[in-house]
C-alpha positions as CSV (number, residue, x, y, z in Angstrom):
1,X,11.8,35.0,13.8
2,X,13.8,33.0,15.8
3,X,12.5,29.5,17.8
4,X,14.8,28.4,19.8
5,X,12.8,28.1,22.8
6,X,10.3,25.9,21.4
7,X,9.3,23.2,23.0
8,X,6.2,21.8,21.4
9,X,5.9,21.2,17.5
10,X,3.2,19.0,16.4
11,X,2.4,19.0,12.6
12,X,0.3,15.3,12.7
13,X,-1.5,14.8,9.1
14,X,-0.3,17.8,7.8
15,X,-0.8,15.7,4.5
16,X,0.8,18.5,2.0
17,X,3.9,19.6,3.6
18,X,6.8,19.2,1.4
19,X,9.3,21.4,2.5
20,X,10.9,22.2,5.7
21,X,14.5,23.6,4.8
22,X,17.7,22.7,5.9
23,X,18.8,23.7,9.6
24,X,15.8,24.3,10.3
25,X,14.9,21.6,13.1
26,X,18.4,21.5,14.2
27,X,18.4,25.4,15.7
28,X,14.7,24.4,17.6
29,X,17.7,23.4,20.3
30,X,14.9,23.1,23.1
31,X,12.4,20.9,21.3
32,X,10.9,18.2,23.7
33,X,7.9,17.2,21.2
34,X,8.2,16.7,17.9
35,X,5.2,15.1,15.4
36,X,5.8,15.1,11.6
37,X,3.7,11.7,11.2
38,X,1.1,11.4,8.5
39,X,2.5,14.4,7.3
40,X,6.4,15.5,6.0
41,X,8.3,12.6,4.3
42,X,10.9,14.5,1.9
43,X,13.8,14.0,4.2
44,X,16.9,15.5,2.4
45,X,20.3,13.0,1.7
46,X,23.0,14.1,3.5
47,X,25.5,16.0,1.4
48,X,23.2,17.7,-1.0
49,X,21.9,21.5,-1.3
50,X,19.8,21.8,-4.1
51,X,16.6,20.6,-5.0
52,X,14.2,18.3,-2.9
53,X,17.8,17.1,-0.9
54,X,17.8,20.9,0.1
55,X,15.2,19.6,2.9
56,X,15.9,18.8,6.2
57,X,17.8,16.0,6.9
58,X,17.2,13.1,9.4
59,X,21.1,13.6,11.4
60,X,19.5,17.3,12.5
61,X,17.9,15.1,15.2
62,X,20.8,14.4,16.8
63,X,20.9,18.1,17.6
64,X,17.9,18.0,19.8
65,X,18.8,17.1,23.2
66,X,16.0,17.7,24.7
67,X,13.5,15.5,23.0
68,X,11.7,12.8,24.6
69,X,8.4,12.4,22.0
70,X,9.1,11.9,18.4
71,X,6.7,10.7,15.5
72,X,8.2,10.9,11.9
73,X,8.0,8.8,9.1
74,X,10.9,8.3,6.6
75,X,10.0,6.6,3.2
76,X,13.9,5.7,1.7
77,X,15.2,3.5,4.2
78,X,18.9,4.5,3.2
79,X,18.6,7.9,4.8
80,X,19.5,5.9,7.7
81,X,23.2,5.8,9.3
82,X,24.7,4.5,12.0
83,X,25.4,8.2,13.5
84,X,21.4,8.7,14.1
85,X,20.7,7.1,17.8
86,X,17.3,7.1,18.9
87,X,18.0,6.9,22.5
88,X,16.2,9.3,25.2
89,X,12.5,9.0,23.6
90,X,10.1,8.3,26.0
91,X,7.3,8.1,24.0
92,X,8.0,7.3,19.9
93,X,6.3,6.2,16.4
94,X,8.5,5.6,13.7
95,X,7.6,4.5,10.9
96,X,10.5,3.2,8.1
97,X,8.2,2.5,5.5
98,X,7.7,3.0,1.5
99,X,4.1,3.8,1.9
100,X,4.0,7.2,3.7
101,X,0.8,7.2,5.9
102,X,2.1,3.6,8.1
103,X,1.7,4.6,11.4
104,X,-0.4,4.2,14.1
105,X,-3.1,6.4,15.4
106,X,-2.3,5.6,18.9
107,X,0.2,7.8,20.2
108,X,0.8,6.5,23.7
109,X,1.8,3.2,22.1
110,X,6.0,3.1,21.5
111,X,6.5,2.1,18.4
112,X,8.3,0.5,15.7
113,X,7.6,-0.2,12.1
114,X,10.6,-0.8,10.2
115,X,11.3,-2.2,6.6
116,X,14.1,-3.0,5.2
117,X,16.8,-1.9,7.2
118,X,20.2,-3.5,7.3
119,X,21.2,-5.2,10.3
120,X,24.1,-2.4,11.5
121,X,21.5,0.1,11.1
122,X,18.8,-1.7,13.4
123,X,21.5,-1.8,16.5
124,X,23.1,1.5,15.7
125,X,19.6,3.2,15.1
126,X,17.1,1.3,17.1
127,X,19.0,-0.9,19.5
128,X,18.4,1.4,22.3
129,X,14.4,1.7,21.9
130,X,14.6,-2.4,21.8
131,X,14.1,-1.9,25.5
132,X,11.3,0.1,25.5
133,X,9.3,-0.8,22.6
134,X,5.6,-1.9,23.0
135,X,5.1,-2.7,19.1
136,X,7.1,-3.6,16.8
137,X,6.8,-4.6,13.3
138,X,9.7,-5.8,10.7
139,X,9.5,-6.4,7.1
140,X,11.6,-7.3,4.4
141,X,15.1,-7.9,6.7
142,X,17.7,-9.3,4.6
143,X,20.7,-10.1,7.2
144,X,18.5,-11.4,10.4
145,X,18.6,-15.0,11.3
146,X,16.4,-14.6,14.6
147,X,15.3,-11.6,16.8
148,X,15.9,-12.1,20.2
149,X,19.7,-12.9,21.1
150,X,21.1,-11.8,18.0
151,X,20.5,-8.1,19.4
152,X,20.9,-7.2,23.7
153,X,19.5,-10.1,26.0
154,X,17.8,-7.5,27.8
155,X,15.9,-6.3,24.9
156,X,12.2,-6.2,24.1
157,X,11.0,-7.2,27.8
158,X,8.1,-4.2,27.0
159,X,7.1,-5.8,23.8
160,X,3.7,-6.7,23.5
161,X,2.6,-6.6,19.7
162,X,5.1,-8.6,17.0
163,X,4.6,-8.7,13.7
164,X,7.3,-10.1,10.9
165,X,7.0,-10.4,7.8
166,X,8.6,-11.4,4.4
167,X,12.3,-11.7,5.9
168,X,13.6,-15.2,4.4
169,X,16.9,-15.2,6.4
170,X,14.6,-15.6,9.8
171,X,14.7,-19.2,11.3
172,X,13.6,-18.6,15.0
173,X,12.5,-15.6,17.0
174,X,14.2,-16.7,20.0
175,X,17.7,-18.4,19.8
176,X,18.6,-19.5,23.4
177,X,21.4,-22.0,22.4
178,X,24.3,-19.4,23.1
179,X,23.0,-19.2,26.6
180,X,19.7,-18.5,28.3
181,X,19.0,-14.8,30.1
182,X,17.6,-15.2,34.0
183,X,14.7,-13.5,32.8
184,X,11.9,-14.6,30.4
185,X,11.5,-14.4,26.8
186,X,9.1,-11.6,25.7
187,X,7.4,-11.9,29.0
188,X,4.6,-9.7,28.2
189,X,3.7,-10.1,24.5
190,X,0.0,-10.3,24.4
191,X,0.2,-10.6,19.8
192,X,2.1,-12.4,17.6
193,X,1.9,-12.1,13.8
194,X,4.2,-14.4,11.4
195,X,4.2,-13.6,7.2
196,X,6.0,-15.0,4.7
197,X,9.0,-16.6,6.6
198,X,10.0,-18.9,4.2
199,X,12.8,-20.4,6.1
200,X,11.8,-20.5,10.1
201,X,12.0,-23.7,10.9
202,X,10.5,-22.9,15.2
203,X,9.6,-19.9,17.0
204,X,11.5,-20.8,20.2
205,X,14.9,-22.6,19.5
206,X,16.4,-24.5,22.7
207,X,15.3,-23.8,26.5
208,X,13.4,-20.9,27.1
209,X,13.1,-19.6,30.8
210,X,9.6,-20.2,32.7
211,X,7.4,-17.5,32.1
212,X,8.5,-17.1,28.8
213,X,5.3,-15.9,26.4
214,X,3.5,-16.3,29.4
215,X,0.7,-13.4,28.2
216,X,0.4,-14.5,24.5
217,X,-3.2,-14.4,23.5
218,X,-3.2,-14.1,19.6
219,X,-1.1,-16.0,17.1
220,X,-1.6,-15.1,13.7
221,X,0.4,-17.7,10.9
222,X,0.8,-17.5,7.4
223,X,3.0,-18.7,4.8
224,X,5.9,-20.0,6.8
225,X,6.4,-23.4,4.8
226,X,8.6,-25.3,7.5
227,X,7.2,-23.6,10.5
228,X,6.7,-27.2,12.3
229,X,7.0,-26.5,16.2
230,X,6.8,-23.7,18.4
231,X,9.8,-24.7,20.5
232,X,12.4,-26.7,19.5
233,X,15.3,-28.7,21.1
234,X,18.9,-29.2,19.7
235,X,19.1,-33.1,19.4
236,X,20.9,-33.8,22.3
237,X,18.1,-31.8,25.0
238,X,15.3,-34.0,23.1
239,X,13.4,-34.1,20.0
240,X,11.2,-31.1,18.1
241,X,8.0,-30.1,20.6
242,X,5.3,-28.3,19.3
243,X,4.3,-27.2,23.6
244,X,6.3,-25.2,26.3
245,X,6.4,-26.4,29.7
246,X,4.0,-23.5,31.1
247,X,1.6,-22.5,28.8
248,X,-1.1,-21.1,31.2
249,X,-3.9,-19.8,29.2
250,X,-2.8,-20.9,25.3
251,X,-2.7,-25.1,26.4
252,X,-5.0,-25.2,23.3
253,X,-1.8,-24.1,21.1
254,X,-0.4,-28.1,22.1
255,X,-1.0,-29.1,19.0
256,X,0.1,-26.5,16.7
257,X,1.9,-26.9,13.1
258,X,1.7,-24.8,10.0
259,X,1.0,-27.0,7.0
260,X,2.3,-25.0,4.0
261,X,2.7,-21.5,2.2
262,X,-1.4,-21.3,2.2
263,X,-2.3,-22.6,5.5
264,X,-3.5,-19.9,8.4
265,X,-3.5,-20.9,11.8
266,X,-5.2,-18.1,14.6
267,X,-5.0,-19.5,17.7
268,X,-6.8,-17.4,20.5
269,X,-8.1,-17.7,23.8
270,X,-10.7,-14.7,23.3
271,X,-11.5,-13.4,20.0
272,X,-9.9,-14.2,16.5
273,X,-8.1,-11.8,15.8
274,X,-8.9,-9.3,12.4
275,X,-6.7,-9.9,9.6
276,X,-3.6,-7.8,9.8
277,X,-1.5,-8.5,6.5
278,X,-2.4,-6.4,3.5
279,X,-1.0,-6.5,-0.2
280,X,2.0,-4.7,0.3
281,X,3.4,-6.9,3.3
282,X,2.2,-10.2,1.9
C-alpha cells in the first residue's frame, strides 16, 4: 500500500518501535507532520544495508519538502552530517541525546536539546532553527568558545529558556568584542541555567546593547569555578562589573559572583526555580 499522500504521521511514545526500514520515510513525499519522539531511535548509518543499519536513515528527511512539524530523537550523535538542514520547521523538538526519552512534553515549544555535537554540525544542522528556537539546551560541546556571535548575529532573538552544561571550552555566552548587533542580546530570555563550565570566565563579554536580557527572571549557577561577573569589559572600556546598565526587574542580581565548583546561586524575582540538573548532565 502506497502513502504518498500522507500528510500526518504521529507515532509519540510509541516506546517499542525498532524498525522502520529503509526508504520508507523518504517516499511519504507529502508529509507535513512527523512525530517519532519518545518512541523510534534506531536510526540506520548511512552506507549500510544489513542489520539494525538497514533502518531508516536520518538524510531521508531531506526528501520531505513539505514538512513544517518534526519531533525525533536521535541517540548517536555522529549520524549527523552537514548535508541534513533543518530549515522550514515551524514547529520542532529534537532531541540529540544518549538517553532516548529527553524531550519535552510540550509540543508548541520549538526546541533544542543537543549533546555533543561538533561545531560544523551545529551551523550546518541547526543554524537555521537558531532563529526560531524558544529552548535550547547544550551539553558536552567540545569546540565552542561562546554562543552568541560565534554563530549569526541575528540568531536566538526567540530564545527564552538556556541551559549549558559541561562544555569546558565556553568562556562567555555573549562575545560583543568583534562588533555589537543594533538589536539586543537574547532580548526575551525569561531562564538561564549554567553547569559545569569550568572555564567561563563572564556571561556578557564587552558592551551589550540596552535591552539586552531585559526579561530574565531565573538564573540558575553551578560549578562554574571562575564565573566572577556577569558582564565584563576589555581593560581599556573599564574594569570587570558584576551589573548591566538596565537591569529592570533583576537589580537584585548587582551583586552576583559564583564562589567555586560547589557554590549555587538562584537568583529570581518570583519563585526559585526547581532544580533542573540531573546525574547525567552534572
Amino acid at each position: 500500500m502506497q502513502l504518498t499522500d500522507l500528510r500526518v504521521l504521529d507515532l509519540w511514545d510509541c516506546s517499542h518501535l525498532e524498525v522502520i526500514p529503509q526508504n520508507v520515510i523518504s517516499s511519504l513525499s507529502r508529509l507535513e507532520h512527523l512525530c517519532l519522539a519518545k518512541s523510534f531511535t534506531k536510526w540506520g548509518a548511512e552506507g549500510f544495508g544489513s542489520g539494525e543499519s538497514n533502518n531508516a536513515c536520518l538524510s531521508e528527511l531531506n526528501n520531505l519538502s513539505y514538512l513544517k512539524t518534526l519531533y525525533i530523537e536521535i541517540t548517536v550523535p555522529n549520524l549527523l552530517s552537514k548535508d541534513l538542514v533543518f530549515e522550514k520547521l515551524t514547529r520542532y523538538v529534537i532531541s540529540v541525546y544518549s538517553i532516548p526519552g529527553y524531550v519535552d512534553h510540550n509540543r508548541s515549544a520549538r526546541t533544542l536539546k543537543l549533546w555533543r555535537v561538533n561545531k560544523p554540525c551545529l551551523v550546518d544542522c541547526f543554524s537555521k532553527l537558531f532563529k526560531t528556537v524558544e529552548v535550547l539546551e547544550l551539553h558536552d560541546l567540545e569546540d565552542t568558545k561562546h554562543v552568541l556571535y560565534e554563530f549569526d548575529t541575528d540568531d536566538f532573538l526567540q530564545l527564552k529558556h538556556l541551559v549549558i552544561g559541561n562544555c569546558p571550552g565556553i568562556q562567555y555566552i555573549v562575545d560583543s568584542t568583534k562588533g555589537v548587533p543594533s538589536h539586543s542580546a537574547l532580548p526575551i530570555l525569561e531562564e538561564l541555567r549554567l553547569g559545569n563550565l569550568y572555564n567561563m570566565d563572564a556571561v556578557c563579554y564587552g558592551p551589550i546593547p540596552e535591552g539586552s536580557f531585559g526579561k530574565l527572571r531565573s538564573l540558575l549557577v553551578i560549578g562554574c569555578k571562575r564565573l566572577k561577573s556577569f558582564i565584563s569589559l576589555p581593560m581599556e572600556q573599564g574594569k570587570n562589573g558584576s551589573v548591566l546598565p538596565e537591569m529592570g526587574s533583576l537589580d537584585s542580581t548587582r551583586d552576583f559572583s559564583s564562589t567555586g565548583s560547589s557554590a549555587t546561586q538562584e537568583l529570581c524575582t518570583s519563585d526559585v526555580p526547581t532544580p533542573f540538573f540531573n546525574e547525567q548532565v552534572c
